[in-house]
N, C-alpha and C positions, 0 to 999 in steps of 0.2 A: 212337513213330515207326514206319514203315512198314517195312520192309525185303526186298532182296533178297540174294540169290548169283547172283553174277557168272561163270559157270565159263567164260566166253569172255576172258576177261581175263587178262594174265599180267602180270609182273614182273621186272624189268630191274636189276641191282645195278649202280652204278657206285662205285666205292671205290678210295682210294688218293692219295697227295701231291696230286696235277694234278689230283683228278676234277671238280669246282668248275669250274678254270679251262678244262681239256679242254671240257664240257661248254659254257659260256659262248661259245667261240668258234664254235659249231657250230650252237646251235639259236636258236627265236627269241624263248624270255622270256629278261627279266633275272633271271639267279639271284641276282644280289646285293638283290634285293629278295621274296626268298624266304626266307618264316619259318618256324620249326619248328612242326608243326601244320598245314601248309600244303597241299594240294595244288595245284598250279597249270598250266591248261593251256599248252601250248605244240608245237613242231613242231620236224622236220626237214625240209628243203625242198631240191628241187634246185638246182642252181646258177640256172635259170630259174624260180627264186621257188613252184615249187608245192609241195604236200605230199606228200612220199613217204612219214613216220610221222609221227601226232598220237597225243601222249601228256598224261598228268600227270606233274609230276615233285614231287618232296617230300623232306624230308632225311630220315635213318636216325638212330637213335641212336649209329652209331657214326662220326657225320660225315661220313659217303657220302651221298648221292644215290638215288633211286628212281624208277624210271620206271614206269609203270602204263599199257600200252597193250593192243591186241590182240592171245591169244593165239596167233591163227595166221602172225600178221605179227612172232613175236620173235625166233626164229631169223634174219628176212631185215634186221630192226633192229639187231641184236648185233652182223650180220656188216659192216653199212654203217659203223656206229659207229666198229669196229675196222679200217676204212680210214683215221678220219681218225686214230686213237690217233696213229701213228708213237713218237715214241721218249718220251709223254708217260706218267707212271708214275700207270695207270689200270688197276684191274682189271675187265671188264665179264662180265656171266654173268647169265644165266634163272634166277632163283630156281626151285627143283624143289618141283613139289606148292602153289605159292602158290594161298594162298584171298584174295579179294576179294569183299567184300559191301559193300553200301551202305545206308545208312537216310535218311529224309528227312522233311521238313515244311516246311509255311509258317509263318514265323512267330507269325503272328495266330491260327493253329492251337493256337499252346502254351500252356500255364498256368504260372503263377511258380511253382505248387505242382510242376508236374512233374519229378521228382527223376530217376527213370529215364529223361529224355530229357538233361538233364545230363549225368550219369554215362554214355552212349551218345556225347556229342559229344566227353566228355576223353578219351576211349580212341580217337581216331579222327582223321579229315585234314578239313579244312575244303576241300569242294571250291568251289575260289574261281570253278567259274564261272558259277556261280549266287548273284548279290547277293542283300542283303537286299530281302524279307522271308522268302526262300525261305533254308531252311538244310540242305545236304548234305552228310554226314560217310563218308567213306573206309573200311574196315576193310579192314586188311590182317593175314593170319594167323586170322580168324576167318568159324566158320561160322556165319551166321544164318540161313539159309532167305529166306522169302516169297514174293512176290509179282515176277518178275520184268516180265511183263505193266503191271502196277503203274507199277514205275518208270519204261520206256520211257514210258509215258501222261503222267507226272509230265514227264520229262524233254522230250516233244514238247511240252507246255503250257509249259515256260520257252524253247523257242526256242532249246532246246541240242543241235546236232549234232555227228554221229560218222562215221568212215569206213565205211564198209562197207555200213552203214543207212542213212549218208543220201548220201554222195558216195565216190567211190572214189579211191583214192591217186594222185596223179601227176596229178588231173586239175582239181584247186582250189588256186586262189589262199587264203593265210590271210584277207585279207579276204572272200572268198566265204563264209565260214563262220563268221565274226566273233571271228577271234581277236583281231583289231585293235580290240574291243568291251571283248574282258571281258580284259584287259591280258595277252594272251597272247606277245604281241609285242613285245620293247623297242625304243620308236625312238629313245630315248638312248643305248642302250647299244653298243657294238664294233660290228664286223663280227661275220656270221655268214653261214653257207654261204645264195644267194639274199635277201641282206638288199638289194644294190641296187634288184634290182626289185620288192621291197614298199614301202620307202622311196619309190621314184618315182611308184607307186601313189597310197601316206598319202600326199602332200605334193600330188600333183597333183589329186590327187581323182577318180582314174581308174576304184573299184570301182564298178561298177555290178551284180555280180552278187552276191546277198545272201539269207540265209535267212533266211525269212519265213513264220509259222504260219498255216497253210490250215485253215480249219474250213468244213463243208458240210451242208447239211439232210440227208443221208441218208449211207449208206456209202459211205467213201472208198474208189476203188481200190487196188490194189497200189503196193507200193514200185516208183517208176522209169515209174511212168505219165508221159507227153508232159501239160503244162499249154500250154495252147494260148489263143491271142488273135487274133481274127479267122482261124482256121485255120492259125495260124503257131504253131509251137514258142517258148516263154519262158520255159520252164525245165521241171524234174521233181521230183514228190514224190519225199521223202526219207521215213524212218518214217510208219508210219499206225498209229493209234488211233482205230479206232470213224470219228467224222464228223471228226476233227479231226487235223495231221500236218504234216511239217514239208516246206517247200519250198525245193529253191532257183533261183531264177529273177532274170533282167533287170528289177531296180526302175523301171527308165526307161521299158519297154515296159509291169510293170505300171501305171504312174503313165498312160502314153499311152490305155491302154484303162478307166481309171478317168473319166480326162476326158470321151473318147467316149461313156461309157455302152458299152463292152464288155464282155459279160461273159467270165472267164477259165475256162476249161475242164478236169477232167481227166476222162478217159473218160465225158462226157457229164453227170459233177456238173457244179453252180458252185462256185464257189470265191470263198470270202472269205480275201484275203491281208492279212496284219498283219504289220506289225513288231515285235517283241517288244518289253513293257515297259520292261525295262531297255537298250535299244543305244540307242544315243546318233545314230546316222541317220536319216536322213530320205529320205521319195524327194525324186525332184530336180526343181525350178520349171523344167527343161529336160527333153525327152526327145529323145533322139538318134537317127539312124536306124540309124546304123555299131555294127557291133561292136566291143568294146573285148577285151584282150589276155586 
């Protein structure tokens, strides 16, 4: 399997009586449906539903919690955390010096005979938010090298975004980036800080704004290039690799300029926008002219 080092990533301890329940009322997967061996994406959001931190979270051996996010955004994660503790008996803390690496493949890539990708996946987190046939495993505590180039390439071809690379904190909805896809969001589950206005979102069917993989005959521009339709802005790339890279943009306006025979623009490429295999959306048999929230 493939692997990188991750040295932009850090690690987040939560432990202690509460931390489970602490944790549960604040972010927006269900931890009660989180298994050992697990990574699983999820968020903190502000009380007006956006993402202030997107994390993985996963259990520890010693029945704690783990959170795996950015590490120049941990210090400001720990300290938001520790507003909501109040008097719940939770210890929270920056693991010091944490190594994060990742290994991957596709499924249909592997051989029954392969032993050394086995033994790689039991020592590791199952990052849940790449379904099958794609399989990505966690390392925490270990250095493996590689290819980090690699993986961002790997990870724009499954239509998996990230803060920083693809959107910036504070300014996306969970749906805009499909946590609401790959079960990153409990809609069973409690309240959590900004759960009303996702809830009104999921139920109303209000997201219209969704990451979608751009691929182009030739070199994609920069991260944060204008994608444009009919000279109008409709969203922006997010990661780029080579011709291919992740966007997030107005499904409704792509759908509108799909009809047309528009073509969609960024810095003068075309662009072909896809849905990524596994999300469960669709664009919409309607396109609307208003902005949505």
């Amino acid at each position: 399997m493939p692997t990188a080092q991750l040295d932009d990533r850090a690690l987040i301890s939560v432990s202690g009586a509460d931390a489970e329940h602490f944790l549960q009322n604040i972010v927006t997967a269900d931890l009660d449906a989180l298994a050992a061996g697990e990574a699983k994406p999820s968020a903190l959001l502000t009380p007006q539903g956006k993402i202030l931190f997107d994390f993985l979270v996963s259990r520890d051996a010693e029945s704690g919690l783990v959170l795996e996010c950015r590490a120049d955004v941990a210090g400001d994660f720990v300290r938001r955390l520790m507003l909501y503790r109040l008097r719940a008996k939770v210890d929270i803390s920056v693991q010091e010096q944490a190594l994060v690496s990742v290994s991957w493949r596709d499924d249909s890539e592997a051989s029954a005979s392969d032993s050394s990708s086995s033994q790689t996946e039991s020592t590791g987190l199952r990052d849940l938010r790449f379904p099958s046939p794609a399989t990505v495993i966690r390392h925490y505590g270990q250095m493996l090298g590689g290819n980090v180039a690699a993986w961002h390439a790997f990870r724009i071809a499954h239509g998996i975004a990230e803060s920083g690379a693809d959107y910036q904190l504070g300014d996306a909805f969970p749906h805009d980036v499909l946590l609401d896809q790959m079960d990153g969001v409990g809609f069973r589950k409690g309240c959590y800080v900004g759960q009303e206005v996702v809830s009104r979102m999921q139920h109303r069917g209000t997201a219209r704004r969704r990451v979608l993989i751009a691929s182009a005959e030739s070199e994609l521009p920069a991260s944060g290039a204008d994608i444009l339709a009919n000279g109008r802005s409709i969203g922006t790339l997010g990661s780029v690799s080579g011709k291919s890279a992740l966007a997030i943009v107005r499904i409704d306006k792509v759908k509108a300029a799909m009809d047309d025979g528009v073509p969609t623009l960024a810095d003068g490429a075309a662009l072909l926008l896809a849905i990524p295999e596994w999300a469960k959306f669709s664009f919409p048999e309607e396109t609307a002219a208003g902005d949505d929230a």
